[in-house]
C-alpha positions in Angstrom: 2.6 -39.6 -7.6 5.0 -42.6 -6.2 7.5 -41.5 -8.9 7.1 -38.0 -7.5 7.9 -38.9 -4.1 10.3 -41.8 -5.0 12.5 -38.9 -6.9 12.0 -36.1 -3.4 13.3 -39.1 -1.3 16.4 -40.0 -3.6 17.2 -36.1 -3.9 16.9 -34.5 -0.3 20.0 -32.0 -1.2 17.9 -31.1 -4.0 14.8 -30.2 -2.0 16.5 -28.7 0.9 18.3 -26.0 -1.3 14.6 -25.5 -2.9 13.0 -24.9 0.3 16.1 -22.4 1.3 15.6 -20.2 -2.3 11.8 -20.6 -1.5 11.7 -18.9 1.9 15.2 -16.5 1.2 12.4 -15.2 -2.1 9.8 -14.5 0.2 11.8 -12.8 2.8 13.5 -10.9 0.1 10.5 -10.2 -1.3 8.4 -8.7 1.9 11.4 -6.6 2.1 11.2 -5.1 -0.9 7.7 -4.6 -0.7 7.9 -2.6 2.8 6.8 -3.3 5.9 2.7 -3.7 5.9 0.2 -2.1 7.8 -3.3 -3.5 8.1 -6.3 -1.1 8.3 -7.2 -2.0 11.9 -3.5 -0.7 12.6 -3.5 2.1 10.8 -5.7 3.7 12.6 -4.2 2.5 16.4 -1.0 4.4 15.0 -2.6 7.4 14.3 -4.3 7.5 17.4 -1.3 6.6 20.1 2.1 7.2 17.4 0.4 10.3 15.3 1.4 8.6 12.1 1.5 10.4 9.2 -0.5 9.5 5.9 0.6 10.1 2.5 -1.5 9.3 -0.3 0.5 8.7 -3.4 -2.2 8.3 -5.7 -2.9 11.4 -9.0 -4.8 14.2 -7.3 -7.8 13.3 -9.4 -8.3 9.9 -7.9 -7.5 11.7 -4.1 -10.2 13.6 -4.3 -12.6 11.3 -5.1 -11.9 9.4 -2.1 -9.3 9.6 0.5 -8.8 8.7 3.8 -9.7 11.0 6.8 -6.1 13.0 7.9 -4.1 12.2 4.4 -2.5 14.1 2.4 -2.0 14.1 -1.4 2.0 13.7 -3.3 1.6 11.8 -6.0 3.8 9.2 -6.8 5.3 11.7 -9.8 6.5 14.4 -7.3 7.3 11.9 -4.5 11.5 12.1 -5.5 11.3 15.9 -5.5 9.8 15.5 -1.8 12.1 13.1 -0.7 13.9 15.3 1.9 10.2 16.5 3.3 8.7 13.1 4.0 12.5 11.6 5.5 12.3 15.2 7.9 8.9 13.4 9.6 9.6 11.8 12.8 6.5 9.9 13.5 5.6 6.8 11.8 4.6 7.4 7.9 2.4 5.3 5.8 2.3 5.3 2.4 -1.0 4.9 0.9 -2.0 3.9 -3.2 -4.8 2.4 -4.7 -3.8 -1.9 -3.9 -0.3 -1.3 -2.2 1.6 -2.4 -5.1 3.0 1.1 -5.7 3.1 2.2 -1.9 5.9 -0.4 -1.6 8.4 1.3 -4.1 7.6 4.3 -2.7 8.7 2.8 0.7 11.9 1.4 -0.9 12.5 4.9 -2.3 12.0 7.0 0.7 14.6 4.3 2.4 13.6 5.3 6.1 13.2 3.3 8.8 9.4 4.5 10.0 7.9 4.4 7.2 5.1 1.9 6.1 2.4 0.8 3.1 -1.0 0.4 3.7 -2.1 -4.1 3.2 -4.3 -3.3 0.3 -4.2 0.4 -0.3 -7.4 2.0 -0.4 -8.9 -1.2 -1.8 -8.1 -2.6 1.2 -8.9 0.0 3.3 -12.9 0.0 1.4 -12.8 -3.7 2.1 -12.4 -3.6 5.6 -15.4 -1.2 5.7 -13.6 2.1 6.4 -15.1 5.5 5.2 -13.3 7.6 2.7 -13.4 11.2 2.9 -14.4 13.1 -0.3 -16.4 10.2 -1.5 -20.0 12.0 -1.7 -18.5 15.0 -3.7 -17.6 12.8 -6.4 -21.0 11.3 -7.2 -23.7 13.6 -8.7 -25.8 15.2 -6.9 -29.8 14.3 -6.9 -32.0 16.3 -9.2 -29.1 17.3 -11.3 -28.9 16.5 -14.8 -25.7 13.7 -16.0 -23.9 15.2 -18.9 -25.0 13.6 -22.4 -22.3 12.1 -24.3 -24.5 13.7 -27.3 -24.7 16.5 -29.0 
């Protein structure tokens, strides 16, 4: 550990120019990623802004669970819709299933106004919001489960 710090006091240029590429990679980074919205937020700018939500994830998974006021373009048709979701004026988030892919769809839409949801719908669970859709995807009491055999 004295070696450690002996070296860090003989090299400050060294460390300095570390520190630099360390916060210029995280500022790049958040960038790239798109701005974040928190769940708490979300719903503040749907209330006072109207902000739209777009739910990227395969229609299968939407309707299992979405959030109340979203509506479904998967992340496959998103380019063909590019033109649709730049012609909204309120604020737009961009909702997936962590928030990894919300962020490129961010960087592809390339609009000013437009946001991912911290965490996706992971995140939005986690913070104890409802999902919409979610009791139509578990089976219903009394009925029979499918057997896997025959």
């Amino acid at each position: 550990m004295d070696r450690a710090l002996e070296f860090v006091g003989n090299h400050p240029f060294l460390f300095g120019i570390l520190a630099v590429l360390a916060v210029l990679f995280f500022a790049i980074e958040n960038k790239r990623s798109g701005k974040k919205v928190s769940p708490n937020t979300l719903g503040m700018m749907v209330n006072s802004q109207n902000a739209q939500l777009i739910d990227i994830r395969a229609k299968k998974k939407f309707t299992t669970g979405y959030i109340q006021g979203s509506r479904n373009i998967p992340f496959t048709e998103l380019k063909d819709r590019l033109d649709e979701i730049r012609a909204i004026e309120q604020p737009v988030i961009i909702i997936c299933d962590i928030g990894v892919q919300a962020g490129a769809a961010v960087q592809m839409i390339a609009k000013e106004n437009v946001y991912r949801l911290e965490g996706g719908i992971g995140g939005w669970q986690g913070a104890g919001m409802p999902l919409v859709g979610l009791k139509d995807a578990q089976p219903k009491k009394g009925k029979n489960k499918p057997s896997l055999h025959k």
